[in-house]
C-alpha positions in Angstrom: 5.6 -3.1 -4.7 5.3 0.0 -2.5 7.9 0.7 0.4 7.0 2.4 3.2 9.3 3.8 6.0 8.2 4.5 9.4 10.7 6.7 11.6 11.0 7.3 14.9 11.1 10.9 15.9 11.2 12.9 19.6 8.1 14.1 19.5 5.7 16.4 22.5 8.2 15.8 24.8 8.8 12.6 24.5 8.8 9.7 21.4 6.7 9.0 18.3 6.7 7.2 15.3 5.7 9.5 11.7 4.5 8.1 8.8 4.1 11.2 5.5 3.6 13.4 8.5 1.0 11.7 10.6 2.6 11.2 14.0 2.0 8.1 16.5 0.9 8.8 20.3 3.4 9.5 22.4 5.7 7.2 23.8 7.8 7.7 27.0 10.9 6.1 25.5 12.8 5.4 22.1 12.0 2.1 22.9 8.7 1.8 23.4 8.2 4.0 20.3 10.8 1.9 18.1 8.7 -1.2 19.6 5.3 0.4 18.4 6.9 0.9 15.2 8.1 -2.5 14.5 4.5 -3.6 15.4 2.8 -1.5 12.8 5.2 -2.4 10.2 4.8 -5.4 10.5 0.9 -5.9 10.4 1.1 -3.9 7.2 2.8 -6.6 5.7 -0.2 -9.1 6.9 -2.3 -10.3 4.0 -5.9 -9.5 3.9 -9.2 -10.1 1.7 -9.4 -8.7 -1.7 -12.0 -6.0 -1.8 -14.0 -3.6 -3.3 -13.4 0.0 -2.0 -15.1 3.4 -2.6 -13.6 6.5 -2.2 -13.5 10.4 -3.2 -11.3 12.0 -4.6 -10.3 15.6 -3.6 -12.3 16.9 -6.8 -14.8 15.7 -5.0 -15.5 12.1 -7.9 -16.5 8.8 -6.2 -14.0 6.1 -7.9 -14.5 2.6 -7.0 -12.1 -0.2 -7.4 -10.8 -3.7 -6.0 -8.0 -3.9 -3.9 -5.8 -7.0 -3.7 -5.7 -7.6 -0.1 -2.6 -9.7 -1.0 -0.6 -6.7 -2.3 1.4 -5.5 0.7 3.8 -3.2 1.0 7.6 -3.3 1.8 8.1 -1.8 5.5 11.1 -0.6 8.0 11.7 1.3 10.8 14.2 3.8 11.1 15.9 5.5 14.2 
């Protein structure tokens, strides 16, 4: 199962929560930024449908495959 780790971070002058580099909006407060992290972590643990998805890959080859909407990752927040 994959784990996933969202951190919050001071951030443009003011708080954020990252993700592999991909920064939140900015929050006035810790707290509202810790809070907005808790929310997203967990609705990535929410189960969805299974489906089938299409993507390229950065060679530039369409791969499609099924994705088990009940396969959710492992989440925290840190900070």
């Amino acid at each position: 199962m994959a784990h996933i780790t969202y951190r919050v971070v001071e951030h443009d002058g003011g708080w954020a929560y990252t993700l592999d580099g991909t920064y939140s909006e900015t929050f006035s407060s810790h707290e509202a930024a810790r809070g907005a992290a808790v929310r997203a972590a967990r609705e990535q643990k929410v189960p969805d449908q299974n489906a089938v998805i299409e993507y390229e890959t950065s060679g530039g080859k369409w791969v499609t495959e099924s994705a088990d909407g009940h396969d959710r990752p492992e989440t925290e927040v840190q900070g």
